[in-house]
C-alpha positions as CSV (number, residue, x, y, z in Angstrom):
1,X,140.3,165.4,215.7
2,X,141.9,167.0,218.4
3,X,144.7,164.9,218.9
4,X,145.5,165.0,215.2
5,X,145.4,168.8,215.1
6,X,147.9,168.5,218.5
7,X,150.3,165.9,216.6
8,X,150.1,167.5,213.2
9,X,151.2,170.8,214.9
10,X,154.1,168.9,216.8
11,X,155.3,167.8,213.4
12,X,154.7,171.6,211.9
13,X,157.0,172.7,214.2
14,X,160.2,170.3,213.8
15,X,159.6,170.5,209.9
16,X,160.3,174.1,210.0
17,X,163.6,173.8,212.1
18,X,166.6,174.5,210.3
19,X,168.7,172.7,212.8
20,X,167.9,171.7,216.1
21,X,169.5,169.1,219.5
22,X,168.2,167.5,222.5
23,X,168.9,164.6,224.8
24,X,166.7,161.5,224.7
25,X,166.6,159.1,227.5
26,X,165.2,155.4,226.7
27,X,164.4,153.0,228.7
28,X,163.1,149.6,227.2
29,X,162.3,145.8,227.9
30,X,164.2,143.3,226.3
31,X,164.5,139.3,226.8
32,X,166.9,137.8,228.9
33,X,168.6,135.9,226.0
34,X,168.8,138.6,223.7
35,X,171.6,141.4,226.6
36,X,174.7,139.7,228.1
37,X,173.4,138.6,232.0
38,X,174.2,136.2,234.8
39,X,170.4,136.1,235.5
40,X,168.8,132.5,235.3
41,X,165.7,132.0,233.4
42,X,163.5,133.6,230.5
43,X,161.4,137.0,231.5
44,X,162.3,140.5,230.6
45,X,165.0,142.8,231.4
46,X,165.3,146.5,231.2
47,X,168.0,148.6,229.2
48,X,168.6,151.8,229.5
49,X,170.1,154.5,227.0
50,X,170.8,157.6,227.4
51,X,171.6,159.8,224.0
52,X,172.5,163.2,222.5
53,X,171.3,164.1,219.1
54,X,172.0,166.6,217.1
55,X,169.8,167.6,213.6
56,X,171.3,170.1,211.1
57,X,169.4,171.0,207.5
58,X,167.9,167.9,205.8
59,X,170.8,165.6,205.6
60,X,173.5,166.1,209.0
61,X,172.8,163.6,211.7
62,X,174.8,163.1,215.0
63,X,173.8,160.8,217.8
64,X,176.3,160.1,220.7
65,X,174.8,157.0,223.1
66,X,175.9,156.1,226.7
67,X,173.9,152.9,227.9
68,X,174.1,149.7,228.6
69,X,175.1,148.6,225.9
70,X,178.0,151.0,226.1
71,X,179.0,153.9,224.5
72,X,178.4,154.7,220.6
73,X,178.6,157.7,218.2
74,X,176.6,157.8,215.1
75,X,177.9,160.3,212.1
76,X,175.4,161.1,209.1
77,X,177.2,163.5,206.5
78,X,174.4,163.8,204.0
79,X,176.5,160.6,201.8
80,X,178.0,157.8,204.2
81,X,176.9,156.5,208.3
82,X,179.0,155.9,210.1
83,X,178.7,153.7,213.5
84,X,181.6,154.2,215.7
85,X,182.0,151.8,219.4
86,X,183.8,153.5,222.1
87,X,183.2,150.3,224.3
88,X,184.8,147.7,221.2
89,X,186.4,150.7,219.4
90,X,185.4,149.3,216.0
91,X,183.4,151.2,213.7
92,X,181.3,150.5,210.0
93,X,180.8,152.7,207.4
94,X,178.4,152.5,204.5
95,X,176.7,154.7,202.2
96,X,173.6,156.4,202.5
97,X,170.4,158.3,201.0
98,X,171.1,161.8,201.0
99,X,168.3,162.6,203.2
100,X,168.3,162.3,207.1
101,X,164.8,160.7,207.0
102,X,165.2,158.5,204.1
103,X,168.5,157.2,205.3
104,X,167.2,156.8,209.0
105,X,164.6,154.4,207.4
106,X,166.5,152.8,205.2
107,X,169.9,151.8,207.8
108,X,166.9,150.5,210.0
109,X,165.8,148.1,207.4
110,X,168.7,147.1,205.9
111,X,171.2,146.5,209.5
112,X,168.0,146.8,212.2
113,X,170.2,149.8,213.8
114,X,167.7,151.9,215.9
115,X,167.6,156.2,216.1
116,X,166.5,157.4,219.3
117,X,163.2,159.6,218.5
118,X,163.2,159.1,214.8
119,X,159.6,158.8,214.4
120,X,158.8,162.7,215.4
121,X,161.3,164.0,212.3
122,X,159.0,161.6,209.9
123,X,157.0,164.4,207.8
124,X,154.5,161.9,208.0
125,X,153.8,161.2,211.7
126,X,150.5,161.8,211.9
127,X,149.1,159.8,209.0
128,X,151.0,156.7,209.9
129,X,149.2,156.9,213.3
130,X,145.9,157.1,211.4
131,X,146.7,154.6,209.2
132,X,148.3,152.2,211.6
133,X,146.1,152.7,214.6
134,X,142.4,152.3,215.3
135,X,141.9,154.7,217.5
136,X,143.9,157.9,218.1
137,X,142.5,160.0,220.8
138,X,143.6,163.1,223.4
139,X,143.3,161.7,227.1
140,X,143.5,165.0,228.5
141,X,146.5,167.2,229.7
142,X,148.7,166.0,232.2
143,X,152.4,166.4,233.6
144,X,155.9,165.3,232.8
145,X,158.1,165.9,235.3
146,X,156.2,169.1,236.0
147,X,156.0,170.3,232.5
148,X,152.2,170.4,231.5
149,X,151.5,168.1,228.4
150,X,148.8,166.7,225.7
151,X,148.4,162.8,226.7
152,X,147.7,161.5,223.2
153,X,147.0,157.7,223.4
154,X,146.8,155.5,220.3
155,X,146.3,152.0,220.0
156,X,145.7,148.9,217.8
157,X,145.4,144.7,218.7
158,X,148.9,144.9,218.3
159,X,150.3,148.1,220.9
160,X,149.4,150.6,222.9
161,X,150.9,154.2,222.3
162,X,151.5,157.2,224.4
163,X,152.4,160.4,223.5
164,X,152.5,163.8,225.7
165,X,153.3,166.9,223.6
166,X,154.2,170.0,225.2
167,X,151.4,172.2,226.3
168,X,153.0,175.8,225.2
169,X,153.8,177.6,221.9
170,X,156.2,175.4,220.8
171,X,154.5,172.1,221.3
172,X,157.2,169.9,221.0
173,X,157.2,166.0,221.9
174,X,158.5,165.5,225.5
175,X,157.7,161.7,226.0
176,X,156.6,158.2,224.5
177,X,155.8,155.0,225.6
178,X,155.0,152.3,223.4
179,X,153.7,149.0,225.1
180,X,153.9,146.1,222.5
181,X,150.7,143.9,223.3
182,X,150.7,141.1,221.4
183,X,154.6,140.2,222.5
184,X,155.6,137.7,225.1
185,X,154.7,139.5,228.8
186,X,154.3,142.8,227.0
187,X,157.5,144.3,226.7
188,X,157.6,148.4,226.6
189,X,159.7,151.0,225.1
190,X,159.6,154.5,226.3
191,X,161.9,157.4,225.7
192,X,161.8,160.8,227.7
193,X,163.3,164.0,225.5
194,X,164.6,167.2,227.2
195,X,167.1,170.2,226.9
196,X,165.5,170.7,223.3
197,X,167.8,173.5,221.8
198,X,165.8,175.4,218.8
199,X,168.0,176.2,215.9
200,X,171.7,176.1,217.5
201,X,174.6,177.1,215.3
202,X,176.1,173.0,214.4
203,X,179.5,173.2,212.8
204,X,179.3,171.0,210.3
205,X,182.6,169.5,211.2
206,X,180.6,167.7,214.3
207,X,178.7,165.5,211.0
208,X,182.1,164.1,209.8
209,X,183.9,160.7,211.0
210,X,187.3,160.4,211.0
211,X,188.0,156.4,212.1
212,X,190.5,156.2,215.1
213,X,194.3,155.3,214.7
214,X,193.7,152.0,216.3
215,X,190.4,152.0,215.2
216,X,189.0,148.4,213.5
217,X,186.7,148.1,210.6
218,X,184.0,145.3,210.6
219,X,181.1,144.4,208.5
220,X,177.8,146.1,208.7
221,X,175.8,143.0,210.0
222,X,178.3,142.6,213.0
223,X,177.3,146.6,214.9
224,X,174.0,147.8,215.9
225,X,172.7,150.4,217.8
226,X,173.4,149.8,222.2
């Protein structure tokens, strides 16, 4: 019960921001065949991303990427994404719930376009955990590059999850690592968050996307998240 009182207070916390930003660093194993690479043979590879997001009310949404997939910026205005590639300078623009949530879920299942750290803004964190996993537990407290945590650790047959929480008033999430079990050699995704900024003043102007000059439109199928 303790780790759900820990993660339910985590999620407490982000509900009540009214706007909020903080940089998420990613690291995750993919296959060989799936990432451009000179690299003979099958096996994994790691990526890694690093992003700046950017939260405002219930329906703004800013994520600028640098990785190696190269270098993306992600506008949400509350009506239309927009997807915009530094590196191909092409962009895509569709419409979209008018909730951040609802239209984080829904881009992901209708183009498979990823949002770093999405699953700490779902209202609903800790009941998917309890419904999803069969065991959800607190290992303890530990460190994250020296900043004391709550090691939360969930699993199922299918993946093991991490979770440290930070270990002050605010309690805010501070690391994951999710290791995908029943995959080919076990791939793992993990993302690190830090330089959390608590209720900054966001111009809304930052929300808006205004497509390049030069700038080429493509389908929504074609782009997805680096």
């Amino acid at each position: 019960w303790r780790a759900v009182v820990i993660c339910d207070r985590m999620s407490d916390m982000i509900g009540d921001l009214n706007s909020c930003s903080f940089t998420v660093t990613t690291v995750t194993d993919v296959e060989r065949n799936h990432v451009y690479t000179e690299l003979d043979g099958s096996g994994l590879i790691t990526r890694h991303r690093k992003s700046d997001v950017y939260f405002k009310g219930h329906n703004k949404l800013m994520v600028d990427s640098k990785g190696d997939g190269g270098h993306q910026t992600v506008r949400y205005d509350g009506y239309t994404l927009s997807i915009y590639s530094y590196t191909e300078n092409n962009y895509i623009t569709v419409d979209a719930p008018d909730s951040t949530i609802a239209m984080i879920y829904e881009i992901n299942a209708r183009y498979g376009v990823e949002f770093p750290a999405a699953d700490f803004f779902n209202p609903y964190f800790t009941d998917d955990l309890i419904e999803t996993m069969s065991s959800l537990q607190l290992s303890g407290r530990s460190f994250v590059a020296g900043q004391p945590t709550y090691h939360i650790v969930a699993r199922n047959d299918d993946m093991n999850v991490e979770i440290w929480i930070s270990d002050d008033s605010l309690m805010l999430p501070v690391k994951m690592r999710i290791s995908y079990l029943s995959r080919e050699n076990a791939p793992r995704h993990e993302i690190t968050l830090t330089d959390w900024k608590l209720n900054p003043d966001l111009p809304l102007a930052m929300f808006d996307f205004d497509p390049p000059p030069n700038g080429r439109k493509i389908s929504a199928g074609v782009i997805s998240s680096n």
